[in-house]
PDB file of N, CA, C and O in Angstrom:
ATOM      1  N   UNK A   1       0.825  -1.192   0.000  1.00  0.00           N
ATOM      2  CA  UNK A   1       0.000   0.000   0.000  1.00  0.00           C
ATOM      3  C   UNK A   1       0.869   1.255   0.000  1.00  0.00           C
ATOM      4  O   UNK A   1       0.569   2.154  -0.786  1.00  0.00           O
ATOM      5  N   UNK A   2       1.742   1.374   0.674  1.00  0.00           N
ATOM      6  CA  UNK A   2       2.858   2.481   0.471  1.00  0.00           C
ATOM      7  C   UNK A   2       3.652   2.682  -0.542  1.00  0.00           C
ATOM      8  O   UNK A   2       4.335   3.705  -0.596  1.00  0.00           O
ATOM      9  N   UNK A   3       3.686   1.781  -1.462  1.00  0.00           N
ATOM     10  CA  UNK A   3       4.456   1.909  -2.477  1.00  0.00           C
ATOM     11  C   UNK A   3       2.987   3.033  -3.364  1.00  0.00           C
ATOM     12  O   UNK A   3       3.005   4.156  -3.868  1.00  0.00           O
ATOM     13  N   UNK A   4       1.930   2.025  -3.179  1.00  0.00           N
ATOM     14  CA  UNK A   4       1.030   2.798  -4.193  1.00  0.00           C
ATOM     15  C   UNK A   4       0.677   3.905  -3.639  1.00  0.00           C
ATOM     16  O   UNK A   4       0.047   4.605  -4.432  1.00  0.00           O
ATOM     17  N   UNK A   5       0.810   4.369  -2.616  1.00  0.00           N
ATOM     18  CA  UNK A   5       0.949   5.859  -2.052  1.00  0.00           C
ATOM     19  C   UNK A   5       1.911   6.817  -2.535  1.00  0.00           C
ATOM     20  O   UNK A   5       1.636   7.953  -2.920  1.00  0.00           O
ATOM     21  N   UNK A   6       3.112   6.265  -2.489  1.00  0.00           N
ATOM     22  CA  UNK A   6       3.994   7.219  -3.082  1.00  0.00           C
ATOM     23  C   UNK A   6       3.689   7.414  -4.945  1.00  0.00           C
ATOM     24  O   UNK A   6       4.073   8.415  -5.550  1.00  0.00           O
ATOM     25  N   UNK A   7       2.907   6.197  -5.654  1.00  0.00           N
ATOM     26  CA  UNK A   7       2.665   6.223  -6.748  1.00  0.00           C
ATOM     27  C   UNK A   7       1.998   7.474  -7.284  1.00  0.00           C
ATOM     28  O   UNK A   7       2.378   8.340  -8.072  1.00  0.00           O
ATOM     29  N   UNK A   8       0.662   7.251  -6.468  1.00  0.00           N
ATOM     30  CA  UNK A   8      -0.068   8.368  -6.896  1.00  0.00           C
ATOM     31  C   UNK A   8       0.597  10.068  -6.395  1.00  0.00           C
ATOM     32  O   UNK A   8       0.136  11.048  -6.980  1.00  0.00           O
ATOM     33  N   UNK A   9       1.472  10.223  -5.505  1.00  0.00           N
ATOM     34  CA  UNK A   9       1.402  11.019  -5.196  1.00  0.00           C
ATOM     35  C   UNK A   9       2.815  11.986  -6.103  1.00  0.00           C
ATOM     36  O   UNK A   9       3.114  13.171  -6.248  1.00  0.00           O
ATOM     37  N   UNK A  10       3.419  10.518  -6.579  1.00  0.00           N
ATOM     38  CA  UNK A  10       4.190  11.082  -7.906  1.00  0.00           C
ATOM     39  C   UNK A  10       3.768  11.543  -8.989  1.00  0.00           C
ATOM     40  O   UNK A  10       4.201  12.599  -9.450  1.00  0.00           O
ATOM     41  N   UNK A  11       2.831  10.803  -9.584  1.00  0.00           N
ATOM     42  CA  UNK A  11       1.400  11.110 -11.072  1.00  0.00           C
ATOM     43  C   UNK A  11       0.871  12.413 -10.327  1.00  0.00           C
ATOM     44  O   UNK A  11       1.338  13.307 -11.032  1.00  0.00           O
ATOM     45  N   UNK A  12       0.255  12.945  -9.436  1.00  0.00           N
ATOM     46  CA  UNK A  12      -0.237  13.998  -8.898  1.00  0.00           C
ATOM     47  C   UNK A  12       0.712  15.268  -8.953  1.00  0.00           C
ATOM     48  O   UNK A  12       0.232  16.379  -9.176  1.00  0.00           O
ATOM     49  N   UNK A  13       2.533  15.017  -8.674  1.00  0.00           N
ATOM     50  CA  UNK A  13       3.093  15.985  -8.873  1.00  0.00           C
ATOM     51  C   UNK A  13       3.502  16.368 -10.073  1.00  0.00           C
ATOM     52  O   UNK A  13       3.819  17.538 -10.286  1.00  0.00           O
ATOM     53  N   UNK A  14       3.554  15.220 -11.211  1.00  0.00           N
ATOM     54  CA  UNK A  14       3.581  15.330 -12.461  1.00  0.00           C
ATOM     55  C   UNK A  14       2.725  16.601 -12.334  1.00  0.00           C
ATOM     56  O   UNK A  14       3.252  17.713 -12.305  1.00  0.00           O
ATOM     57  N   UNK A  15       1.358  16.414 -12.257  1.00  0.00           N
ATOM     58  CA  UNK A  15      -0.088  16.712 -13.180  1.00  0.00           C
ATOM     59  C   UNK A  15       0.331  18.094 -12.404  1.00  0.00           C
ATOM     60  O   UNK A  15       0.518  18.997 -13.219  1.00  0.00           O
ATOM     61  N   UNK A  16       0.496  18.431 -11.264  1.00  0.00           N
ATOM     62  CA  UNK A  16       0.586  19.798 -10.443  1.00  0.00           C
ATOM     63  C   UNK A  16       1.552  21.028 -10.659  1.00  0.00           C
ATOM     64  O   UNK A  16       1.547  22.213 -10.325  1.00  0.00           O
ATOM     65  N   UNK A  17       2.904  19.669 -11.821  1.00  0.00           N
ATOM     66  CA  UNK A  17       3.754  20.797 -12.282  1.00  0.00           C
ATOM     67  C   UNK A  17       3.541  20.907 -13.383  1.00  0.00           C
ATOM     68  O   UNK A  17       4.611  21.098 -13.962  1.00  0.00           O
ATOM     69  N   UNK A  18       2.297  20.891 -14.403  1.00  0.00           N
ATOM     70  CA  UNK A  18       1.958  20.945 -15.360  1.00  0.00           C
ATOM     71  C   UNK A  18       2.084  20.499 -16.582  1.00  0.00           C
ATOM     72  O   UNK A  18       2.149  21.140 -17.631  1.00  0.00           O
ATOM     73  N   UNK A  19       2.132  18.765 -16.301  1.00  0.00           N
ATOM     74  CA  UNK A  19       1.644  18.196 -17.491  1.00  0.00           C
ATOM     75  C   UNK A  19       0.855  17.508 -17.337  1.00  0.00           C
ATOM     76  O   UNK A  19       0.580  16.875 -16.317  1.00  0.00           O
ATOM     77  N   UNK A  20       0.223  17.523 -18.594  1.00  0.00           N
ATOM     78  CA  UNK A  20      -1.420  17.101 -18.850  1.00  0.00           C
ATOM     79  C   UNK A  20      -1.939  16.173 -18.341  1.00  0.00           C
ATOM     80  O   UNK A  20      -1.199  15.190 -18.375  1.00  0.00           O
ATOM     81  N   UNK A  21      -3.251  15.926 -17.683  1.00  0.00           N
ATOM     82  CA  UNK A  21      -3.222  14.522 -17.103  1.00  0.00           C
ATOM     83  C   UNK A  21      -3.592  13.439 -18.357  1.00  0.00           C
ATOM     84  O   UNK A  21      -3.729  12.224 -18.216  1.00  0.00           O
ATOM     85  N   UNK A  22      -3.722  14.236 -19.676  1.00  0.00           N
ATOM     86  CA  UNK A  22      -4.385  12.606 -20.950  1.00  0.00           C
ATOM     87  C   UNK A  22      -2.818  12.867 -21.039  1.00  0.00           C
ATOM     88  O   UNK A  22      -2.586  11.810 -21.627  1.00  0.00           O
ATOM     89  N   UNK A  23      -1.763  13.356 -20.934  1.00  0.00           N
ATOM     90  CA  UNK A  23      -0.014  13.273 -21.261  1.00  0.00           C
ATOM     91  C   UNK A  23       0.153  12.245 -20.136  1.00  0.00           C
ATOM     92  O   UNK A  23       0.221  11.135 -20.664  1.00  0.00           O
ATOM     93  N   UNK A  24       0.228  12.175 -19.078  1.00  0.00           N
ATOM     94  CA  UNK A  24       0.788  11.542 -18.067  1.00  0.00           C
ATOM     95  C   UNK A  24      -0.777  10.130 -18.052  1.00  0.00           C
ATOM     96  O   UNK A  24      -0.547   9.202 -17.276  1.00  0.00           O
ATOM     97  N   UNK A  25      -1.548  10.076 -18.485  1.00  0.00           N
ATOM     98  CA  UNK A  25      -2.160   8.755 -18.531  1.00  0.00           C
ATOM     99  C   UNK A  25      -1.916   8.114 -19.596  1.00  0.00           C
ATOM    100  O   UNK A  25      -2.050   6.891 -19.571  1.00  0.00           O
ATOM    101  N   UNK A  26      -1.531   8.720 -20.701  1.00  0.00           N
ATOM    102  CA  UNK A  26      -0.664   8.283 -21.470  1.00  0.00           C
ATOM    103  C   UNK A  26       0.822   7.446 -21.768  1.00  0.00           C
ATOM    104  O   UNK A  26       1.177   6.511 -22.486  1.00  0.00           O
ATOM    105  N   UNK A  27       1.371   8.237 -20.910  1.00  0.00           N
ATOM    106  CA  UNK A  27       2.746   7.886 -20.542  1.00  0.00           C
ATOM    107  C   UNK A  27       3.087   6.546 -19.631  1.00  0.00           C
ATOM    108  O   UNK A  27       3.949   5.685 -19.809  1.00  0.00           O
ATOM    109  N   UNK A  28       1.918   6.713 -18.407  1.00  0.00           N
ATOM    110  CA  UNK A  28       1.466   5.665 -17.562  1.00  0.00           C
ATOM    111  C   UNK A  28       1.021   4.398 -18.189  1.00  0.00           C
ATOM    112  O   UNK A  28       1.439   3.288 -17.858  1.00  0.00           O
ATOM    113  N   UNK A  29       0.157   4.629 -19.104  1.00  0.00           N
ATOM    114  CA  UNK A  29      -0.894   3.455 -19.369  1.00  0.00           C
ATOM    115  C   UNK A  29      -2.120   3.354 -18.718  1.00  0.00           C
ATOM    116  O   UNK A  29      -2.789   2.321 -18.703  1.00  0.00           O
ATOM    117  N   UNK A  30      -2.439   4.429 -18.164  1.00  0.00           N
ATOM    118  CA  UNK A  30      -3.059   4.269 -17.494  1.00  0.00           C
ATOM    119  C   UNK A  30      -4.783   5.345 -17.490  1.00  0.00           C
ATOM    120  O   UNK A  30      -4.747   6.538 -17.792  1.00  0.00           O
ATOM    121  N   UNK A  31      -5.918   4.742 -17.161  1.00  0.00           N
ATOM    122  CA  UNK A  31      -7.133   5.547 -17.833  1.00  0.00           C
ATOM    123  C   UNK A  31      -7.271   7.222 -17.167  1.00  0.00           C
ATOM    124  O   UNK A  31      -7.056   7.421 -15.972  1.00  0.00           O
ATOM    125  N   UNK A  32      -7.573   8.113 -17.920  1.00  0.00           N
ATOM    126  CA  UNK A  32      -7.508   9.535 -17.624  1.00  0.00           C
ATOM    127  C   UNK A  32      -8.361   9.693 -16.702  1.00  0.00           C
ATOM    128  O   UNK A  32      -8.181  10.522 -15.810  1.00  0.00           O
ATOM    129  N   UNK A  33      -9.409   8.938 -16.766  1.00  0.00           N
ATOM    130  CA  UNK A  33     -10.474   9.290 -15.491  1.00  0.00           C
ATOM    131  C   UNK A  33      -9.913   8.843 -14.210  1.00  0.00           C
ATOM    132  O   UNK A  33     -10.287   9.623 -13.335  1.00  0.00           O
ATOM    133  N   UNK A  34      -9.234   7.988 -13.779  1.00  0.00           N
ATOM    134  CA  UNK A  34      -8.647   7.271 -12.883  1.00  0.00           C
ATOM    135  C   UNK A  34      -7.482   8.476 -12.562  1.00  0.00           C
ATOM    136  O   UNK A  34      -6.984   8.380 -11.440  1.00  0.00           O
ATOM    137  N   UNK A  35      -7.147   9.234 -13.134  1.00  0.00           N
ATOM    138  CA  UNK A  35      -5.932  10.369 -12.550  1.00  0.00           C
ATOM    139  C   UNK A  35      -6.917  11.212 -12.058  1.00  0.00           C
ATOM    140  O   UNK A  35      -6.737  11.648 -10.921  1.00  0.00           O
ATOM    141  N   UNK A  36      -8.147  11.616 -12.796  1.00  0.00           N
ATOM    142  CA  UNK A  36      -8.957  12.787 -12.611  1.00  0.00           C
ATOM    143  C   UNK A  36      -9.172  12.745 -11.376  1.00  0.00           C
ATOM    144  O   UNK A  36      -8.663  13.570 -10.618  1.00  0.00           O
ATOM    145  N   UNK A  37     -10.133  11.569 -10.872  1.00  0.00           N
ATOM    146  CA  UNK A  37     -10.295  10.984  -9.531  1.00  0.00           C
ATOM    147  C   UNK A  37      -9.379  11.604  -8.444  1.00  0.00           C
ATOM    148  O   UNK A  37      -9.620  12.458  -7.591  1.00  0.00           O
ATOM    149  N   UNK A  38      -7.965  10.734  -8.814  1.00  0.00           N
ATOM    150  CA  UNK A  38      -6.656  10.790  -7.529  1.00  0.00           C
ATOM    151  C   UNK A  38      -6.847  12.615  -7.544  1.00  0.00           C
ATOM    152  O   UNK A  38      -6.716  13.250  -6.497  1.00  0.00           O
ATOM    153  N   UNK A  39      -7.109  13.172  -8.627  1.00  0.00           N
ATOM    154  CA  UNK A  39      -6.840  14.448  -8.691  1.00  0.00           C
ATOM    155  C   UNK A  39      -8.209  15.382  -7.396  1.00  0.00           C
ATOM    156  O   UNK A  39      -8.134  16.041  -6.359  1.00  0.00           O
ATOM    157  N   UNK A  40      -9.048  14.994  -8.101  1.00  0.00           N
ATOM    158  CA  UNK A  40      -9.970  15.828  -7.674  1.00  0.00           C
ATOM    159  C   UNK A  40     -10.065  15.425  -5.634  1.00  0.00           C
ATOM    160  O   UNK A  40     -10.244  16.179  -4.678  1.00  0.00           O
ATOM    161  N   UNK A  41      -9.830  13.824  -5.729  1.00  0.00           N
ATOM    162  CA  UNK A  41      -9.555  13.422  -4.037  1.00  0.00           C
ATOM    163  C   UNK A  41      -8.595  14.265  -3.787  1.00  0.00           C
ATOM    164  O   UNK A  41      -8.969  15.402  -3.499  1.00  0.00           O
ATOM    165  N   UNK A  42      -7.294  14.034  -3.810  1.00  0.00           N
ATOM    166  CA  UNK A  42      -6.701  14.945  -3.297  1.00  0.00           C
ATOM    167  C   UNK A  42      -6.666  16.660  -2.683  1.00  0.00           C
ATOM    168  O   UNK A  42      -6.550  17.066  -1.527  1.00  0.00           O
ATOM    169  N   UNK A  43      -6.817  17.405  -3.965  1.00  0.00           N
ATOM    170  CA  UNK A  43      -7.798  18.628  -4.323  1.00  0.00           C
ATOM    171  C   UNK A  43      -8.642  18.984  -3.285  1.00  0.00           C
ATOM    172  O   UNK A  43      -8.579  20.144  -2.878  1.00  0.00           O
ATOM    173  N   UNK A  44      -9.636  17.990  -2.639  1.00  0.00           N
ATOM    174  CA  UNK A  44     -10.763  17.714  -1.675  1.00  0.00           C
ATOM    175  C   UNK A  44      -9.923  17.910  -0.228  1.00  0.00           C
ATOM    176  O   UNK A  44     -10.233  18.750   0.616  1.00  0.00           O
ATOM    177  N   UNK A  45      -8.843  17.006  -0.113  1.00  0.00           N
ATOM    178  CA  UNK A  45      -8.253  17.015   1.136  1.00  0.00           C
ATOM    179  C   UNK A  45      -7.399  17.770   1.531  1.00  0.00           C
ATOM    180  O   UNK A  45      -7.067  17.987   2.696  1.00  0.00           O
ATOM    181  N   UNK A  46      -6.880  18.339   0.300  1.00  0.00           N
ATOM    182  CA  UNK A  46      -5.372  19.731   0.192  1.00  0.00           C
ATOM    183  C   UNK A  46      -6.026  20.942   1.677  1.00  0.00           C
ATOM    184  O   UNK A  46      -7.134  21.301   2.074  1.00  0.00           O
ATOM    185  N   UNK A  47      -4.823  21.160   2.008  1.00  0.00           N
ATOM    186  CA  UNK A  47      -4.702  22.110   3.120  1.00  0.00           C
ATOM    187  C   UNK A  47      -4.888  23.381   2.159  1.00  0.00           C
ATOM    188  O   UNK A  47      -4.426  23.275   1.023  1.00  0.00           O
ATOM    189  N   UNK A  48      -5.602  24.710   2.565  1.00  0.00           N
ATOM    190  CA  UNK A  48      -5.333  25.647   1.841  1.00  0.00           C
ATOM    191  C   UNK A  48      -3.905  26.115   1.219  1.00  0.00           C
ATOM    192  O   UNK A  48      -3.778  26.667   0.125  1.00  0.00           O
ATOM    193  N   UNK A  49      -2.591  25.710   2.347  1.00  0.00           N
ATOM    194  CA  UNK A  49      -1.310  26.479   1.854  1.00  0.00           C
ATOM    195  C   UNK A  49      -1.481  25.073   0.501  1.00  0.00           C
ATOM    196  O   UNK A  49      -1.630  25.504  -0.642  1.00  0.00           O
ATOM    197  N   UNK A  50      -1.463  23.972   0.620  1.00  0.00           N
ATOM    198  CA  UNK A  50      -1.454  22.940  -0.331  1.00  0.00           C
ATOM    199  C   UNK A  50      -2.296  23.628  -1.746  1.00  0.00           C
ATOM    200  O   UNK A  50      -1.925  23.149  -2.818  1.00  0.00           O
ATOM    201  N   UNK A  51      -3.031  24.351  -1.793  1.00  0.00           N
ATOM    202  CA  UNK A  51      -4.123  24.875  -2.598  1.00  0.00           C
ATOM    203  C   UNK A  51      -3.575  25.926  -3.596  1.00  0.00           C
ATOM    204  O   UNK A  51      -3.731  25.994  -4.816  1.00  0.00           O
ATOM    205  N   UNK A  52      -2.817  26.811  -2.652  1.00  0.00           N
ATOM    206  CA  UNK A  52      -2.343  28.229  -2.555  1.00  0.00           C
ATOM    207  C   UNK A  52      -0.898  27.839  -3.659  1.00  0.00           C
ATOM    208  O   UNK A  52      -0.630  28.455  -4.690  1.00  0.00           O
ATOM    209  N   UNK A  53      -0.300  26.929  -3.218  1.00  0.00           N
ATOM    210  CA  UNK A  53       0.726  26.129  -3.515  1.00  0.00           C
ATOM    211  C   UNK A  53       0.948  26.176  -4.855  1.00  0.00           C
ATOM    212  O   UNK A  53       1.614  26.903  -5.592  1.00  0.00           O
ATOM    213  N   UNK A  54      -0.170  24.698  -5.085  1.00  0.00           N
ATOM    214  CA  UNK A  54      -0.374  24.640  -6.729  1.00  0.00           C
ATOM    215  C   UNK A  54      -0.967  25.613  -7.629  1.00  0.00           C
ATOM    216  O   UNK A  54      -0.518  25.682  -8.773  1.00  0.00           O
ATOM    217  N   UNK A  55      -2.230  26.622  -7.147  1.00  0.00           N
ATOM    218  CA  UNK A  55      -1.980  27.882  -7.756  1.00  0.00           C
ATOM    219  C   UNK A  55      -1.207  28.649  -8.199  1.00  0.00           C
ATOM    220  O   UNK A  55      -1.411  29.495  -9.069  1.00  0.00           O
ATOM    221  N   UNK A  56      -0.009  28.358  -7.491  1.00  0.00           N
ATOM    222  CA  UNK A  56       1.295  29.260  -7.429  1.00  0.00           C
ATOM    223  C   UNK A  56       2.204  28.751  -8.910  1.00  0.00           C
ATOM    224  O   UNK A  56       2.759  29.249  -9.890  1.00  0.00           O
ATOM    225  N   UNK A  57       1.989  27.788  -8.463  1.00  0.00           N
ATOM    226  CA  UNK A  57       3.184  26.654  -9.729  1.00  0.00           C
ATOM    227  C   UNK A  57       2.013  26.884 -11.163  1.00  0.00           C
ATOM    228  O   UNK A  57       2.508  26.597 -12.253  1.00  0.00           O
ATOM    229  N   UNK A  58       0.953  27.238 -11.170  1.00  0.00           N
ATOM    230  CA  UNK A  58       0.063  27.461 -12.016  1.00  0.00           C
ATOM    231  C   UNK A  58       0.452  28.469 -12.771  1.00  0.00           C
ATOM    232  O   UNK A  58       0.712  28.377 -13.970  1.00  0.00           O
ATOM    233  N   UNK A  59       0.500  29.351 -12.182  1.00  0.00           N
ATOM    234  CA  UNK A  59       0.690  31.139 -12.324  1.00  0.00           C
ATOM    235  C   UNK A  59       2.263  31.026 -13.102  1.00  0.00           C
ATOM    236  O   UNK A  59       2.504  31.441 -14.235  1.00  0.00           O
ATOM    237  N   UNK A  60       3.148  30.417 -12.261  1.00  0.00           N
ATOM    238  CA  UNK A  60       4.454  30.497 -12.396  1.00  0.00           C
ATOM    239  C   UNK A  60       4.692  29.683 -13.924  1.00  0.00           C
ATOM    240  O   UNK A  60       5.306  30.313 -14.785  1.00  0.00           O
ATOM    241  N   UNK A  61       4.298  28.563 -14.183  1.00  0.00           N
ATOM    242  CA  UNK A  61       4.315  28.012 -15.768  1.00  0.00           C
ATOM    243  C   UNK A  61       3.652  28.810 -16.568  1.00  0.00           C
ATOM    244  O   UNK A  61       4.263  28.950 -17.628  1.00  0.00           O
ATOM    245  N   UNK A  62       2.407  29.550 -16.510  1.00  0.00           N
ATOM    246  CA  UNK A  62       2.074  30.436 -17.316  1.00  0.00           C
ATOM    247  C   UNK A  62       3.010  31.719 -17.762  1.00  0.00           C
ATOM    248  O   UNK A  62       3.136  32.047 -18.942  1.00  0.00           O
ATOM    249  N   UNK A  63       3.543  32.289 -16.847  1.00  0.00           N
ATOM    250  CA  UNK A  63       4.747  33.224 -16.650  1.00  0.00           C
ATOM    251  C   UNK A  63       5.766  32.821 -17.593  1.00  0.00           C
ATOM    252  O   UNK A  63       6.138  33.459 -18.578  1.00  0.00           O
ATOM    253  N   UNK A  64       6.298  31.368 -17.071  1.00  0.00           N
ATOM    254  CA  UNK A  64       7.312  31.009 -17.963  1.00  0.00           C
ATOM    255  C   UNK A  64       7.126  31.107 -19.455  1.00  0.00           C
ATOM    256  O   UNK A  64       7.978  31.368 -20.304  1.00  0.00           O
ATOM    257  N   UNK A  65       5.752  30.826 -19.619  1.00  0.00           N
ATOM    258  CA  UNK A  65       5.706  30.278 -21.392  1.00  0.00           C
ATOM    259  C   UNK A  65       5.683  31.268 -21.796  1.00  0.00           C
ATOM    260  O   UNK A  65       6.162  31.310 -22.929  1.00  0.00           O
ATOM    261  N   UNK A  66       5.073  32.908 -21.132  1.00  0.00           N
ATOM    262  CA  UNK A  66       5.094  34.229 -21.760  1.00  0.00           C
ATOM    263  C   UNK A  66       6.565  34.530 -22.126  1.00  0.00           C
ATOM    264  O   UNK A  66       6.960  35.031 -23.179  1.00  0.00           O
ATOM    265  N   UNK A  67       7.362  34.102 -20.985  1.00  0.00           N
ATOM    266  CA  UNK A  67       8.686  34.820 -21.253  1.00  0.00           C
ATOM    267  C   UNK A  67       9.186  34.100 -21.909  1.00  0.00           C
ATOM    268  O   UNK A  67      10.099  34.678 -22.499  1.00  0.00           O
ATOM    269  N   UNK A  68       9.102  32.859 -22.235  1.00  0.00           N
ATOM    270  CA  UNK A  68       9.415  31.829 -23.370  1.00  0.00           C
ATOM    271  C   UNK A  68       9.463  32.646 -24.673  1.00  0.00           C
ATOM    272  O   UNK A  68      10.330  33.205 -25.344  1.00  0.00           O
ATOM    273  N   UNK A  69       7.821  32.413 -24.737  1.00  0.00           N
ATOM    274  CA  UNK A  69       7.303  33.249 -26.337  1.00  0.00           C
ATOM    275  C   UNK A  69       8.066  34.529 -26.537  1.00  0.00           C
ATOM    276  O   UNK A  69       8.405  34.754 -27.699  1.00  0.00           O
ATOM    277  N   UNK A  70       8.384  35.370 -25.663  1.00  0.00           N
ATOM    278  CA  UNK A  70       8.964  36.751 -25.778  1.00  0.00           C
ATOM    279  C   UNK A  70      10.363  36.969 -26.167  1.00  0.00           C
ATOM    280  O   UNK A  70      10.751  37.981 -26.750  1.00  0.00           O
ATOM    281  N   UNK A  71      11.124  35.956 -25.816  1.00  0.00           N
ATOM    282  CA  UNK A  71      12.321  35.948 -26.161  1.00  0.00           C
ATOM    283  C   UNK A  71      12.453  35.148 -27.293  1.00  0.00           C
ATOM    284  O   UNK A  71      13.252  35.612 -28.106  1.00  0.00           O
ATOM    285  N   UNK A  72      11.963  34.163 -27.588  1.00  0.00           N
ATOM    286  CA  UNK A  72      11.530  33.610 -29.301  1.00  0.00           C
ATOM    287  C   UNK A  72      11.346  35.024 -29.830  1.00  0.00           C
ATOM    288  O   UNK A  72      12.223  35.447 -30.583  1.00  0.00           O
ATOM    289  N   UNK A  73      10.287  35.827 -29.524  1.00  0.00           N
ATOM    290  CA  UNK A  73      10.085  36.976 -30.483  1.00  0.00           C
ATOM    291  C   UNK A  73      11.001  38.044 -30.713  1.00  0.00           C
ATOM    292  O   UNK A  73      10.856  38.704 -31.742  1.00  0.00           O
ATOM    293  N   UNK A  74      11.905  38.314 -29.931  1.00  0.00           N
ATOM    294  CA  UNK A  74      12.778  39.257 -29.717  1.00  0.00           C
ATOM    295  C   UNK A  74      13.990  38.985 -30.527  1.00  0.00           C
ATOM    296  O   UNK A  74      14.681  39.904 -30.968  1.00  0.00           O
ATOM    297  N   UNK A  75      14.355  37.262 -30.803  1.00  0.00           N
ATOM    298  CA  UNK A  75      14.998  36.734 -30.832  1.00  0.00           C
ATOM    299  C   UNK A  75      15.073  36.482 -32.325  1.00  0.00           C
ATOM    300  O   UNK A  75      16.179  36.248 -32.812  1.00  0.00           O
ATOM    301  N   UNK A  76      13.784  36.514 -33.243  1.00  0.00           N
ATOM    302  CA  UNK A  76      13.648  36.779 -34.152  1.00  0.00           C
ATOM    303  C   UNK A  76      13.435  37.702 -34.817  1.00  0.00           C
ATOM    304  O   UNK A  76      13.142  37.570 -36.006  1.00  0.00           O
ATOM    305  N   UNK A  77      13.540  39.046 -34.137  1.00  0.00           N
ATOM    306  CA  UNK A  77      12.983  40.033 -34.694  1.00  0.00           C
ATOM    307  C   UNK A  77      14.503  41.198 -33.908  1.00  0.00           C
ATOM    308  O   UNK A  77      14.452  42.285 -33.333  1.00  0.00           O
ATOM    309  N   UNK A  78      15.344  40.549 -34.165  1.00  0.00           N
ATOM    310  CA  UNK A  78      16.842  41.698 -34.231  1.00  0.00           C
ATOM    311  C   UNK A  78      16.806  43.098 -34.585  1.00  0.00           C
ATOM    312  O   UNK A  78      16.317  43.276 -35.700  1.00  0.00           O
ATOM    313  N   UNK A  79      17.198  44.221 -33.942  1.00  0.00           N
ATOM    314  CA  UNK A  79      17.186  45.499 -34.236  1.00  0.00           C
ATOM    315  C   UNK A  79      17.938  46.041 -34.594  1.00  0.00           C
ATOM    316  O   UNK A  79      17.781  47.240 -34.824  1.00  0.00           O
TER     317      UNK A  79
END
């Protein structure tokens, strides 16, 4: 049972640092609804800082991909 504890709670940090859960049920073998589940349980039991947390890492990958795209653009577009 502890092994499959630490399982899910690895697939969960996948999905929390933002990749997809049909990417990572994919990768797994494993059915998308069955992550959704671990997802949304968890989600249910998360402490607010736990909440606050993954919001954060939310915000912060969005951030990244802007400054991603921006320096692609800058990067192509020499002055």
């Amino acid at each position: 049972m502890r092994k499959y504890d630490e399982y899910k709670r690895e697939v969960l940090r996948k999905i929390h640092d933002g990749q997809s859960v049909a990417g990572v049920a994919r990768e797994l073998g494993v059915a998308e609804n069955l992550l959704l589940n671990w997802k949304r349980e968890a989600t249910k039991f998360s402490s607010d800082a736990e909440r606050e947390n993954i919001a954060l890492r939310k915000k912060l990958r969005e951030v990244e991909m802007e400054r991603d795209t921006l320096k692609v653009s800058i990067a192509g577009n020499p002055q």
